[in-house]
C-alpha positions as CSV (number, residue, x, y, z in Angstrom):
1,X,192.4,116.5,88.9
2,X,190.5,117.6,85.4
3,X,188.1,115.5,84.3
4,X,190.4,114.3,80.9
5,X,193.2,113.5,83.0
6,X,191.0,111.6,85.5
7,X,190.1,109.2,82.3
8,X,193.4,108.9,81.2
9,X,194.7,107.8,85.0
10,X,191.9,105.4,85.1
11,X,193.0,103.8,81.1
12,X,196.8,103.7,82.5
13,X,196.4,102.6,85.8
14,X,193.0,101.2,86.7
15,X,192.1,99.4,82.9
16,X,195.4,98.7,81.8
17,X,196.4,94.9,81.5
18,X,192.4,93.9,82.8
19,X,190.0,95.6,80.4
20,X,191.2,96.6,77.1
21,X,187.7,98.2,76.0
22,X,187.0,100.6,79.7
23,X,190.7,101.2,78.7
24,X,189.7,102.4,75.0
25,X,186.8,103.8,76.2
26,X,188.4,105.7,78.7
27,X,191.5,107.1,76.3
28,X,188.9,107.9,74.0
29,X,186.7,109.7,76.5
30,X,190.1,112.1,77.6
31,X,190.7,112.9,74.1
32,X,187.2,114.0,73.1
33,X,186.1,117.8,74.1
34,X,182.5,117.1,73.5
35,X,181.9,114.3,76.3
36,X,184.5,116.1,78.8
37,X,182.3,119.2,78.6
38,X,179.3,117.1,79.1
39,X,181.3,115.1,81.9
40,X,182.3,118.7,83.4
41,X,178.8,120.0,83.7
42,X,177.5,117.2,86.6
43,X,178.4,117.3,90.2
44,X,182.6,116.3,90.6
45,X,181.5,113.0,92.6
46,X,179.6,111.8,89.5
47,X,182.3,112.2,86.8
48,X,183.9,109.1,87.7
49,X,184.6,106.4,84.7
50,X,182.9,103.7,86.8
51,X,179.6,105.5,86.5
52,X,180.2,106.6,83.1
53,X,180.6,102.8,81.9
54,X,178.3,101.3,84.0
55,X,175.4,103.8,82.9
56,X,176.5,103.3,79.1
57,X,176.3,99.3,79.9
58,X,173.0,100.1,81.6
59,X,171.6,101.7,79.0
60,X,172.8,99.4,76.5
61,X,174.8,101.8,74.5
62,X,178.1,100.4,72.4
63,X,181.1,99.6,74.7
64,X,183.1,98.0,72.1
65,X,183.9,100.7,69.8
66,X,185.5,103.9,71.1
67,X,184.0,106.2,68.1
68,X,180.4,104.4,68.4
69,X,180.5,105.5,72.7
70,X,181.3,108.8,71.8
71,X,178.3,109.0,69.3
72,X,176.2,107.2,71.1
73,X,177.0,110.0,74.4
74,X,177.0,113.0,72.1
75,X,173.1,111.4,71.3
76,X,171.9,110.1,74.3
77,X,173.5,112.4,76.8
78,X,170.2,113.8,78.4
79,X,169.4,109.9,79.4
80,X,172.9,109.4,80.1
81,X,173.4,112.6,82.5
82,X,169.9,111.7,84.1
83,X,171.1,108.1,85.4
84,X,174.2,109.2,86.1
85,X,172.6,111.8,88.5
86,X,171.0,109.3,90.8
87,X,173.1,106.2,90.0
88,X,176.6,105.6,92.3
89,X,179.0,103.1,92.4
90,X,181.1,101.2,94.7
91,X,184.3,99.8,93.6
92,X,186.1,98.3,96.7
93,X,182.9,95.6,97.8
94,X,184.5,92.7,94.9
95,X,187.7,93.5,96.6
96,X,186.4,92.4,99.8
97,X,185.9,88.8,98.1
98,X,189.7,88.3,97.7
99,X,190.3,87.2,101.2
100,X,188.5,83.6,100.9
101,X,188.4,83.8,97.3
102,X,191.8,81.0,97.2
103,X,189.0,78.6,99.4
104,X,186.4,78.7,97.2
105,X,188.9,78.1,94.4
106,X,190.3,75.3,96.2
107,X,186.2,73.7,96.9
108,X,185.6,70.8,94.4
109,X,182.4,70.9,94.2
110,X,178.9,73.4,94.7
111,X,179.4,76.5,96.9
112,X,177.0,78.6,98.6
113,X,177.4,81.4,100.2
114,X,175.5,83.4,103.1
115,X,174.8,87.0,102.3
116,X,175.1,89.0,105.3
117,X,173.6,92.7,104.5
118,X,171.6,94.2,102.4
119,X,174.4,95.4,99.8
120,X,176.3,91.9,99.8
121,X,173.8,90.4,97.0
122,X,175.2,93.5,94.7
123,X,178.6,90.8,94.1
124,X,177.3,87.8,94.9
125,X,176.7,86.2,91.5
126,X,180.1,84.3,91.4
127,X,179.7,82.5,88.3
128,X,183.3,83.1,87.3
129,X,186.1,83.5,89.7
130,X,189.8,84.5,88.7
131,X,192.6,85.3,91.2
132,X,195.0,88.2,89.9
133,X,197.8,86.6,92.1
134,X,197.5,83.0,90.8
135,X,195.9,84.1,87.1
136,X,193.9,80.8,87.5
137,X,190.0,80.9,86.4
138,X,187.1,78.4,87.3
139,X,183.5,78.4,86.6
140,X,181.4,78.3,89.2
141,X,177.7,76.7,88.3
142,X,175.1,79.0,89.9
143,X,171.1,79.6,90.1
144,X,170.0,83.4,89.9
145,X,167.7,85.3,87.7
């Protein structure tokens, strides 16, 4: 799959109907020649949209604005390209939270949880939950830095 149409798959499939600015982002991204070629030039593994965003939102460039990420890649590309080199992601470990997520929904009251391996503590700052299946959202009071 080219890089362009691996944006556009992820703004139609993956940020449609849950993020309207990844989705923006990502449209806008597939459209613009400039940040494909500069998408095109690292390794395939780290063109992924994930990276891209999280990396932007690392860095603390504009998310909100599809014109201002575009700038602010085509200016900052060197740091960009240089994080997104060593940086990775992994998409599927929130997933694994949906199996007893309806339980600690259901808790009235203060929950803690137990992390069990080193990459656990990477999700486990559940101070908002939401089920997609029930469309229900609860705050969850929590103490982390």
């Amino acid at each position: 799959m080219e890089t362009a149409d691996r944006y556009r798959a992820f703004a139609e499939v993956e940020a449609a109907g849950s993020s309207a600015i990844y989705q923006r982002t990502a449209l806008a991204v597939a459209g613009d020649r400039n940040a494909i070629e500069r998408l095109d030039a690292l390794p395939p593994a780290k063109r992924q949209p994930n990276l891209l965003f999280a990396t932007l939102q690392f860095l603390g460039g504009p998310m909100g604005d599809p014109e201002e990420t575009l700038a602010y890649i085509r200016d900052r590309w060197d740091d960009i390209s240089a994080v997104m080199s060593v940086r990775s992601t992994q998409t599927n470990e929130a997933a694994r939270t949906a199996t007893f997520l309806p339980i600690v929904a259901a808790v009235d009251g203060p929950v803690a949880l137990i992390e069990v391996g080193a990459r656990l503590a990477c999700v486990c700052f559940p101070t908002d939950t939401a089920s997609a299946t029930t469309n229900e959202r609860r705050s969850v009071p929590t103490t982390h830095p």
